[in-house]
C-alpha positions in Angstrom: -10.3 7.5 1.9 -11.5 8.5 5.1 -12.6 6.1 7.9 -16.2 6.8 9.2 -16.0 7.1 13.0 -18.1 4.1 14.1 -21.2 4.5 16.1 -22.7 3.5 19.1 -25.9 3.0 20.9 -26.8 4.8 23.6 -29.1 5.1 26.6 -29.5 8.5 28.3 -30.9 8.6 32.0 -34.8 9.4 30.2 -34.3 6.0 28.2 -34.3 7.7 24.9 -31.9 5.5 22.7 -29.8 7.4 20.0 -26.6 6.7 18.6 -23.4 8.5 18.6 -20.0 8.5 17.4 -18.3 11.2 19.5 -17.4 11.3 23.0 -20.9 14.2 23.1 -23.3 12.2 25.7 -26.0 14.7 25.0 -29.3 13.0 24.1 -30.7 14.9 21.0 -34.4 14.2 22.2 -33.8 15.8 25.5 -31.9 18.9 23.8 -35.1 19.4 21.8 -37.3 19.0 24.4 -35.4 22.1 26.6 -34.8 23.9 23.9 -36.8 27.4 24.8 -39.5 28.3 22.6 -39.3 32.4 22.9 -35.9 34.8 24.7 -33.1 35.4 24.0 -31.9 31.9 23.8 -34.3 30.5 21.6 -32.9 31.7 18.3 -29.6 29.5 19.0 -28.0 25.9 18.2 -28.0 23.7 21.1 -24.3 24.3 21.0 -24.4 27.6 21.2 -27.2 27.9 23.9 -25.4 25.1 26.2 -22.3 26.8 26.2 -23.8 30.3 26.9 -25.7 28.5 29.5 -22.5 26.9 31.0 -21.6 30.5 31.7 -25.5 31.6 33.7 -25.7 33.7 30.5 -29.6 33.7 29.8 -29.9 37.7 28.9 -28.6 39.9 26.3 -27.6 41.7 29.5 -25.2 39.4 31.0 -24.1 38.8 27.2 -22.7 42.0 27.7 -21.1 41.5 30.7 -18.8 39.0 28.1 -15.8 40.7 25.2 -16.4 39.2 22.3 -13.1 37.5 22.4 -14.4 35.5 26.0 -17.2 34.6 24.1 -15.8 33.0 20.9 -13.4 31.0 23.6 -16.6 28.8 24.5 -17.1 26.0 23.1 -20.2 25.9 21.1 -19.9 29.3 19.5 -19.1 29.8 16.0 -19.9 32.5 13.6 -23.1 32.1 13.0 -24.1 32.3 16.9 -21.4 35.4 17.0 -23.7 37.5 14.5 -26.8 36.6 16.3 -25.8 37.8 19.5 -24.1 40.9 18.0 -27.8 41.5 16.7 -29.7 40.5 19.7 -27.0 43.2 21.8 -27.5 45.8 19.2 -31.5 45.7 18.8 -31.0 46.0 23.1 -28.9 49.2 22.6 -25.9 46.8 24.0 -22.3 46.1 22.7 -19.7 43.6 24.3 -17.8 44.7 27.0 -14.4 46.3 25.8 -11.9 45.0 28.3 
């Protein structure tokens, strides 16, 4: 049997309490408060979008600026995300960059 990772309380700097049982200190009502309502960036996970955002990418033109493979190195990205930005680049008339 496997042992359920214990959870803990938690403050974040807006006093919103929430609990947690990773080392992630990212408040879940603050994450839904940023998240953007319309852009590119609205259509992905909060891991997805923080981890593009870690880069300054906001655009499906500095997406492109990224190979696939640099991408998929983030953390936050999965397969999921992957197919969405392959969509959002192809409905742009963009691709990944090839080197």
């Amino acid at each position: 049997m496997m042992k359920r990772s214990e959870k803990t309380l938690r403050v974040c700097e807006k006093g919103h309490r929430y609990y947690k049982s990773s080392d992630c200190n990212t408040c879940p009502t603050c994450e839904a408060e940023r998240k953007p309502t319309e852009g590119f960036l609205a259509g992905f996970s909060a891991p997805a979008r923080r981890a593009l955002e870690s880069q300054g990418i906001t655009t499906v033109e500095e997406l492109s600026k990224y190979t696939e493979k640099e991408i998929m190195s983030l953390h936050g990205i999965g397969k999921t995300a992957l197919q969405k930005m392959k969509e959002a680049l192809d409905e742009a008339g963009l691709s990944f960059s090839k080197e």
